[in-house]
C-alpha positions in Angstrom: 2.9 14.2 13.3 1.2 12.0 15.3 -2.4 12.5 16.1 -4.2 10.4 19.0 -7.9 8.5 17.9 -10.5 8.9 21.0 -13.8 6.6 20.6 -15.9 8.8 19.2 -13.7 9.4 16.3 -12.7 6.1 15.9 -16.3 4.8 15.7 -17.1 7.6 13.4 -14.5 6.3 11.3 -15.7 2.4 11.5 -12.8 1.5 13.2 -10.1 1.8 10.6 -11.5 -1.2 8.7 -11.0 -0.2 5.4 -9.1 2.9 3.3 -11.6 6.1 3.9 -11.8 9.2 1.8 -11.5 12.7 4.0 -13.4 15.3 2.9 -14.2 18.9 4.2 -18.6 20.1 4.0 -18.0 20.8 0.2 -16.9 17.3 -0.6 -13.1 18.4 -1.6 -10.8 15.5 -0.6 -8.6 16.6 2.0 -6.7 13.5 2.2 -7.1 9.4 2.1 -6.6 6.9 5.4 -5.3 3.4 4.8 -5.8 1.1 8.3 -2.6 -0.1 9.1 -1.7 -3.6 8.6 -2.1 -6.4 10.3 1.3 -7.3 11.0 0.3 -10.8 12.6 -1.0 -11.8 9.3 2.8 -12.8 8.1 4.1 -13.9 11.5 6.1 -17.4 10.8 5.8 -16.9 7.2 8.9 -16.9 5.4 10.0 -16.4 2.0 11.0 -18.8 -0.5 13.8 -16.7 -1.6 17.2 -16.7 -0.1 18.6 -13.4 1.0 21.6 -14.0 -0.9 19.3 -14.3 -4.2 17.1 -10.8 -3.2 20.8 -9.2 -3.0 21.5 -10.1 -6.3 18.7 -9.4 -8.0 18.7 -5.9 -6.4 22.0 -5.0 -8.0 21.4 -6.7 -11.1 20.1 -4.2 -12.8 17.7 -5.1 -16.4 14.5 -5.2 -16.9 12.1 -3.4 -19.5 11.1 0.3 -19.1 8.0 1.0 -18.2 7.3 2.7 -21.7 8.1 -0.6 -23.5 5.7 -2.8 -20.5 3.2 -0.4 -21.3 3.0 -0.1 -24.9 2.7 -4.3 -24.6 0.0 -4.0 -22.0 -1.9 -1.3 -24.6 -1.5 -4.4 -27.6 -2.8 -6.9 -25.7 -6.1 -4.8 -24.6 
């Protein structure tokens, strides 16, 4: 669904500049707005890995389960 923004609500909003929390009167959360990006931010950036090497690591396969990472994270605290 696509909703269109006029002024008002946009400047009730402040403009999208930062994730807002929507609430009804009560103050139950109806829902959370993240501004989109700003997709000229990584315009002529490129990353240092190859394709090739992102392809490979996708089918790869490994890694630790999360239960493992986690129970390392709670030793540490």
């Amino acid at each position: 669904m696509r909703i269109t923004v006029d002024d008002a609500l946009r400047s009730r909003l402040h403009d999208f500049r930062w994730p807002l929390e929507l609430c009804d009167e009560s103050g139950h959360v109806l829902g959370y707005l993240k501004p989109a990006e700003d997709r000229s931010l990584y315009e002529g950036v490129e990353s240092p890995t190859s394709e090739v090497e992102l392809e490979r690591r996708s089918h790869a396969g490994g890694g630790r389960p999360l239960a493992d990472i986690l129970r390392d994270v709670d030793r540490q605290g």
